[in-house]
Structure formats: C-alpha cells, structure tokens
N, C-alpha and C positions, 0 to 999 in steps of 0.2 A: 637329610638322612636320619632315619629315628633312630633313636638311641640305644637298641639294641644292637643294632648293626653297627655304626660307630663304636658298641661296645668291645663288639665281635670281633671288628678287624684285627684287632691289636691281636688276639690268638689266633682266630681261623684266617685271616686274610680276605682278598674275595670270596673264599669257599664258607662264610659265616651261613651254618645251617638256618632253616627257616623256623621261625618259631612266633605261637601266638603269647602275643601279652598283652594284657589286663590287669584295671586296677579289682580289687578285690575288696574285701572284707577279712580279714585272717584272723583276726582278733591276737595273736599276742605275737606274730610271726610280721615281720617287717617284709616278706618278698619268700616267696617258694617255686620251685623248678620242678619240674615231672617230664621226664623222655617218657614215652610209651613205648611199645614193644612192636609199635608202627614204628619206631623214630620219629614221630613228630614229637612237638616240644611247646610246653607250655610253662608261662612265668606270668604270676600274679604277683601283683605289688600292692600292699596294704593302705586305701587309702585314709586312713585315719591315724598314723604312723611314719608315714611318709609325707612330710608335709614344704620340704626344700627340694631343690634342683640340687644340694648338695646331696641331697639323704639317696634322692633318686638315681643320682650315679652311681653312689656308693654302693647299693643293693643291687643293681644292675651288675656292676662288676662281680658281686658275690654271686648272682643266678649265673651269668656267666661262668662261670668258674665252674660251676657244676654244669652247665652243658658240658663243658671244654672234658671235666674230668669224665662224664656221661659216655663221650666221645671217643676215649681214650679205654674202654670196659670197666672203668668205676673206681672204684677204693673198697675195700673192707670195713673201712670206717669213713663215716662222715669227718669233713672236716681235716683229712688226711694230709699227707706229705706232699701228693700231687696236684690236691684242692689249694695248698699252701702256697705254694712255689708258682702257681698261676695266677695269683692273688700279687704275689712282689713283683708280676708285670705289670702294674697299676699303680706301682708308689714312684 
C-alpha cells in the first residue's frame, strides 16, 4: 500500500481521499498540499530535502494533516489547533 494511504488511514480510515503525489523540486519547503476547488488533491515532496524514509513519513503525515484539516473546511490560520491535534495522532 503507498504511503499515502497508509498515511491516510490512521484519520480517514478506508474513506482516505485520492490524491496525487510527486516528488518535486520546492526549494526551501520539505513537502506542500493543494485541495482544489475540484477536491482533488495534490502533495509534492521535495526531493532534495527529503532524503530518509524517516523524513518521508514524517512530511507525509504533516500534508496529511492538511488534507484531514482541507476536509474538515480548513482553519483561519496555517498550522492551527485542528492541524495540531491531528498531528498528536501520529506520535
């Protein structure tokens, strides 16, 4: 199972939306999320930056986290209380 979805379960369960991901180029950004106004979903992950299967969970879980809150109608601020709190499902 790729590890998005392995990511995913832990919050969505089977219902883990679809989403593409690729590695990218970001330059100072370790991993970025984008819902569209489709709902589709995309997550690139930096590959110059990312250079463990630790690092790669570890950001995976953070994009995750912003699908989950995406999913939820968002936060007013990045980085929020609902981005947080879905984040301490992973420690």
């Amino acid at each position: 199972m790729p590890l998005y979805q392995q990511t995913g379960q832990v919050l969505f369960g089977d219902e883990t939306p679809e989403a593409r991901v690729a590695w990218s180029n970001l330059g100072k950004e370790y991993g970025t999320e984008q819902t569209f106004n489709d709902d589709s979903i995309e997550i690139l992950i930096d590959r110059d930056l990312v250079t463990s299967k630790k690092q790669l969970r570890e950001v995976m879980q953070h994009e995750v986290c912003h699908v989950y809150v995406d999913r939820l109608g968002g936060e007013s601020v990045e980085h929020g209380q609902l981005w947080r709190d879905c984040m301490k499902r992973f420690d």
